[in-house]
N, C-alpha and C positions, 0 to 999 in steps of 0.2 A: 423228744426234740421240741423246743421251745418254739413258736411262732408266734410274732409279735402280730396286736390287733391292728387291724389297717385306722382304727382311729388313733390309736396310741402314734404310727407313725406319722401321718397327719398332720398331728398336733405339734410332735416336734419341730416337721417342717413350719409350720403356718410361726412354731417360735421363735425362728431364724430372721424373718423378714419381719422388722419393725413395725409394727400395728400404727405406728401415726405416718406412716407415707401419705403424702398429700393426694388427696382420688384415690384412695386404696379399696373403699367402700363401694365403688361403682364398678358395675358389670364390663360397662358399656368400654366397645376395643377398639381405637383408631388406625384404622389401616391404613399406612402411610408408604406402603412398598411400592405402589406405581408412581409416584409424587418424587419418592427419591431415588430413583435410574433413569425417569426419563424427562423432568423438569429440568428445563431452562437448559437444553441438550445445544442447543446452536450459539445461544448465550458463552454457553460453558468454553465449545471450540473456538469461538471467538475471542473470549479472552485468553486461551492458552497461545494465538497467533502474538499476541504481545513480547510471548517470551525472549523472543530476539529482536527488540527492538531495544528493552528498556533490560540495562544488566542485574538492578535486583530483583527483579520481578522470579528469576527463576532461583530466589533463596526463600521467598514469600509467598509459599504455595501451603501451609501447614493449614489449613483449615477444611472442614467437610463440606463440600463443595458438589453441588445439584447436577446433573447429568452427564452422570459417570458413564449411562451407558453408552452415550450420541458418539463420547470423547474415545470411546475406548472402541468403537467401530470405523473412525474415522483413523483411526491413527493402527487399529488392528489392519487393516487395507496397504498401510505405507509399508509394514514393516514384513510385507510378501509372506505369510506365515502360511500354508494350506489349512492348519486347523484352523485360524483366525479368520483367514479368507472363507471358510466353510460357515464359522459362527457368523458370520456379517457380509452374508451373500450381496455381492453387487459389481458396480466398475471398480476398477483398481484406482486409487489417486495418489498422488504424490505430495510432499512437503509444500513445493511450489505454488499449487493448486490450491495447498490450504490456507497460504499467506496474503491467496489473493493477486499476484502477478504473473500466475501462467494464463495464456492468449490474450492478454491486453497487446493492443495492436496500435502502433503509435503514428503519427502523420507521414505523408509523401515525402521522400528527401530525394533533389537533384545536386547534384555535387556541381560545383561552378568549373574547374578545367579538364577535370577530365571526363564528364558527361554524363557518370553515370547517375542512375536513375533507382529510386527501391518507390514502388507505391505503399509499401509496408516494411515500416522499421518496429521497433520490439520494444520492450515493456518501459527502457528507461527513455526511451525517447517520447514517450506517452505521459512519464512523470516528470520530466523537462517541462510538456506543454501544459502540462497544469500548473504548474509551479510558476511557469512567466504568464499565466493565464491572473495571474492573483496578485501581480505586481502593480504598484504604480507607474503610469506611464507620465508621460509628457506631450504636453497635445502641439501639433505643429500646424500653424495659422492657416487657413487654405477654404476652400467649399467643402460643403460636408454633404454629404447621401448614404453612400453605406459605410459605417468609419472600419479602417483596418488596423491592426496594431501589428509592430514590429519592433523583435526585442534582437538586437544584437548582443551575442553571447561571446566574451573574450574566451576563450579556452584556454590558463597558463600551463595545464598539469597531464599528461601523457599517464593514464591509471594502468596499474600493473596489471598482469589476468591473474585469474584466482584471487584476488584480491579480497580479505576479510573485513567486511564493514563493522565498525564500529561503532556499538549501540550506545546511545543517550540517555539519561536519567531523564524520565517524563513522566513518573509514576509517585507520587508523593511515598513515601514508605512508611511512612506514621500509617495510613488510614488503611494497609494490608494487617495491622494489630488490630483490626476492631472485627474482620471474621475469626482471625484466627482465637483471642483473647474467645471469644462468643462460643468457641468451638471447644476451647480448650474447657472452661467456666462448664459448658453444659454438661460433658465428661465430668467432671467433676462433683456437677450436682445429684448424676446418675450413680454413679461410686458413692456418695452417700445415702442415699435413699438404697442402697442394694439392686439396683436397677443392670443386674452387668448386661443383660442384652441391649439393651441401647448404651451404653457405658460402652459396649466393645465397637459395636459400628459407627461410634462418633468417631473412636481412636481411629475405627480401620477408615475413617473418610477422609480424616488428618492424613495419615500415613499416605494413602493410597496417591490422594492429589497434591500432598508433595513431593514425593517417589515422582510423579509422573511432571511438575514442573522440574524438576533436577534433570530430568533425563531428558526429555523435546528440549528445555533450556539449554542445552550442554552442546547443541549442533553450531553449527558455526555457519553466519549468513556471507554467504560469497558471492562475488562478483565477477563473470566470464565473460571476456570478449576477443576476437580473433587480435594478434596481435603480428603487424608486418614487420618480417625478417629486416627488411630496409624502406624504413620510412621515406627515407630520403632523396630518393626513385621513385616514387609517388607525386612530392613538390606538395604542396598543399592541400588541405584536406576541406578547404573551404569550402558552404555549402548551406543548402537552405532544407527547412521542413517546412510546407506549406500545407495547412489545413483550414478546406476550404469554407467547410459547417461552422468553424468557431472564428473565422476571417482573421486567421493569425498566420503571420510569417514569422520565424526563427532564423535568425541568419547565426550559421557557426562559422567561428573563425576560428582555428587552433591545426596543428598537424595531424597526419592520417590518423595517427592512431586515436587522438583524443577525442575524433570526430567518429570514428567507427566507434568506440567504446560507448558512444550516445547511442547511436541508430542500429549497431548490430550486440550493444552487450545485453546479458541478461542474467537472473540471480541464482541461487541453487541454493540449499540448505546441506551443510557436508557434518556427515557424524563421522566419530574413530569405529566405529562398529559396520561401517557399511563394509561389504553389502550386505550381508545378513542381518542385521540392528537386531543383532542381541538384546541390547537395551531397553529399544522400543518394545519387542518381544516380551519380556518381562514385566517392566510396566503397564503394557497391555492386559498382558494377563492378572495382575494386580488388582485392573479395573475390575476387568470383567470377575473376579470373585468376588469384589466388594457389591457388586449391584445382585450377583447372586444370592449371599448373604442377606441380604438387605432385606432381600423379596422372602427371604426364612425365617430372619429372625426378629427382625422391627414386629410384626406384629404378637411376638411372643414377649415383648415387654410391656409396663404397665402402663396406663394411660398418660400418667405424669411423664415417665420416659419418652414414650412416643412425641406430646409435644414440646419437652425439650427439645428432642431429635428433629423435629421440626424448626421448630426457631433457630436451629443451626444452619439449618438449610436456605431460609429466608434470609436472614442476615448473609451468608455466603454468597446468594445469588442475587441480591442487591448488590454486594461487592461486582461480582460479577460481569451484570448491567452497566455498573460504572466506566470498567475497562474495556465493556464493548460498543460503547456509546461514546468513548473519546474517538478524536479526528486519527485513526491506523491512516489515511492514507496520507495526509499532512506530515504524519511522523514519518511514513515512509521514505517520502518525498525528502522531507528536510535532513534525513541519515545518509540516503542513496547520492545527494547530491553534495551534501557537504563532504561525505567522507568521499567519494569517488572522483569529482573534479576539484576536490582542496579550492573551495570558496571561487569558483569564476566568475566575472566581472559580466553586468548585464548593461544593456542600454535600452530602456524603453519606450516608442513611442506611438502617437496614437494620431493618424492620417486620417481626414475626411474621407479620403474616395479611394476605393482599391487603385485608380491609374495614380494616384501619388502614392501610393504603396508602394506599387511595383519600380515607379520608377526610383523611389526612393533606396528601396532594396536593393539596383542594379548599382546605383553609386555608391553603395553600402560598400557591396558586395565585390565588384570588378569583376566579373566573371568572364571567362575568356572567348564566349559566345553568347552576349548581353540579348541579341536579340530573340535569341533560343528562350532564356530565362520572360525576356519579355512578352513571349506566346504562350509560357507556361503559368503565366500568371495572368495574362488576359488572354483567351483563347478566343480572342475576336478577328475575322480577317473582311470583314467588308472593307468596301474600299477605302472610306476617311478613318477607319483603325488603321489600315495600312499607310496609310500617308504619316497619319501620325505616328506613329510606331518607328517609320524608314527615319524620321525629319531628327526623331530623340534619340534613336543608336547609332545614327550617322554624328552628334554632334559629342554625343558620350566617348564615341570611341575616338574622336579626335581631338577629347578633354577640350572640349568648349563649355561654356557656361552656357547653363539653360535660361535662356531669355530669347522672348520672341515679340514681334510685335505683327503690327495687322497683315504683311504682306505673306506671313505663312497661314491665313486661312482665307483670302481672297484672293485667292489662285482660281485663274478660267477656268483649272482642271476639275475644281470643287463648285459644283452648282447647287446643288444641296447642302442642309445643316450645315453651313457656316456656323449656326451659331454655338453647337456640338463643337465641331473643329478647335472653336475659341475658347470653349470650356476646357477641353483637354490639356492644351498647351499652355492654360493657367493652373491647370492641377500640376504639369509636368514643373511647372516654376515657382510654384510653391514647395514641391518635392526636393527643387535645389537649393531654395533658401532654408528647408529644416535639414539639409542634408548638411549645409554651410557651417550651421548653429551648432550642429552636432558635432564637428570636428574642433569647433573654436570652446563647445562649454558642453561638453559629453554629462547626460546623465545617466551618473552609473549607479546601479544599485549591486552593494554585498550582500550574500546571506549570511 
């Protein structure tokens, strides 16, 4: 029986593989397996939270993309798996969590007739307050000390529940060709040089992390809020969010529901595959071979492969950084609001002193227990707040014009801070004259 010499076989090998591969001559081995599972791991989740924002984003995932393994722990947890859960020991999270809007906690709302009261409304009434947080306001003439702003918010549009928001194009799509081309390009240079261990792990990173933006992209962002059997039995759902850290009042005007859907809705992420997410399941597991792989076989390719494999990875998670370095929560804001309140009408303005605030607010507002509203916005009860306080919802509620002169702060009854007393009742009179302005030449801002 013939047995071939181990140099003879050798030799055949060594004539398979091209004698001019670029570095073929150098020993020396780059180990690139911890670089590419767990590089740029929060990067990576971070841009994967885009995918329902922006609709092409989840066609534009084909390239090999850095921390496969952060993505595929995070997303192994959502999709309840006991082997997954075993692989990626920790608390369980949800979609919610990872987009960023589960426990945001949004300001105090009092409802103007029928009383009630939440010290804590939910996530979209938090992105309401940013969102009028970043408008132009309109300054109304007065003294100034601590300024407060007030945005009255028209409410026209009662939003359905379950409602599917509708994402935006905010992602240039040209410049998702410059990882994927870089990805594709370096496979290619590895296939010619005979390089297939890094030649297959470029493909399986393509593959891998656009398998997994098709699948997270494919859930559907919804919108839930309680919605009353009969609105109409309620009467109005008018009402304020005051928050007192950032000295802003919200006044909502629209019906119950369009006002609950502020202060009690919130988002969810709904796939065809719940509850089980098959999909997510899969995908996951996807990942996780590919980083497994990675850590076996990257370093059994040659040096020139390796940093190809590398420059793929760099170009990817500079991609990466880009879409986790844009404003998510501006886009949030500006998706969550346009598509859910269909464009409502804003009015912004911006008060010297919280008592032209407040009392500004009340004439806004009309509320059917003005002086309730006015304790809750100045929670002062010595005795010239109380004078002042009794003198402006006594004249409120009998639609008088706020004008006053000397004989309500030189009253025998007041021996002290007269000169307080007169300051108040000129905030309260400037309050009436922007309240005035505002109904004769309303500035309203659309988004």
């Amino acid at each position: 029986m013939y047995i071939p010499q181990l140099s003879d076989v050798l030799g055949r090998r060594s004539g398979i593989l091209p004698g001019d591969r670029p570095l073929n001559t150098t020993s020396f081995t780059l180990d690139t397996s911890g670089m590419a599972t767990f590089f740029g791991g929060d990067v990576a989740v971070t841009a994967m939270t885009t995918l329902h924002l922006d609709p092409t984003r989840r066609w534009l995932g084909w390239y090999n993309a850095p921390g496969t393994y952060e993505v595929a722990k995070r997303y192994g947890r959502v999709s309840k798996s006991r082997l997954l859960e075993g692989l990626f020991p920790g608390v369980p999270t949800d979609l919610v969590t990872m987009l960023g809007l589960a426990g945001i906690q949004g300001a105090k709302y009092i409802a103007a007739h029928s009383g009630t009261i939440f010290e804590e409304t939910g996530p979209f009434a938090a992105l309401l307050m940013e969102e009028c947080q970043r408008m132009e306001s309109e300054d109304i003439q007065g003294r100034e000390t601590v300024s407060m702003h007030v945005t009255i918010t028209e409410l026209n549009h009662d939003p359905e529940n379950n409602f599917v928001l509708n994402p935006t194009r905010i992602f240039p799509p040209i410049v998702a060709t410059i990882p994927i081309l870089v990805s594709a390009g370096t496979a290619v240079a590895c296939a010619i040089f005979t390089d297939w261990f890094c030649f297959c792990m470029i493909v399986l990173g393509m593959l891998a992390n656009g398998v997994s933006c098709l699948t997270i992209g494919a859930g559907r962002f919804v919108f839930q809020h309680p919605v009353r059997k009969d609105p109409g039995a309620s009467g109005s759902g008018d009402g304020i969010l005051l928050s007192d850290p950032n000295q802003e009042i919200i006044v909502l005007k629209g019906s119950p529901n369009a006002v609950d859907s502020i202060i009690r809705g919130a988002f969810q992420l709904r796939f065809a595959s719940e509850p089980k997410y098959r999909d997510i399941k899969c995908s996951t597991a996807l990942l996780v071979f590919q980083f497994i792989a990675q850590i076996l076989l990257i370093p059994q390719g040659s040096l020139f492969g390796q940093i190809l494999f590398v420059g793929s990875l760099i170009v990817s998670g500079a991609y990466n950084m880009w879409l986790a370095s844009w404003d998510r929560e501006a886009t949030q804001r500006e998706v969550c609001i346009r598509s859910v309140l269909q464009r409502p009408v804003f009015q912004r303005y911006k008060l010297g002193t919280r008592t032209s605030a407040a009392v500004f607010t009340i004439l806004m507002l009309k509320p059917k227990d003005p002086a309730k509203f006015m304790d809750m916005i100045i929670p002062n009860d010595t005795p010239i707040w109380k004078k002042f306080k009794a003198n402006v919802i006594s004249r409120i509620r009998d639609d008088k014009e706020l004008i006053f002169d000397s004989s309500f702060w030189e009253d025998s009854e007041v021996t002290e801070d007269r000169g307080l007393l007169e300051l108040l009742y000129r905030d309260a009179e400037a309050a009436y004259r922007g309240y005035k302005t505002a109904l004769s030449h309303p500035h309203n801002i659309k988004l």
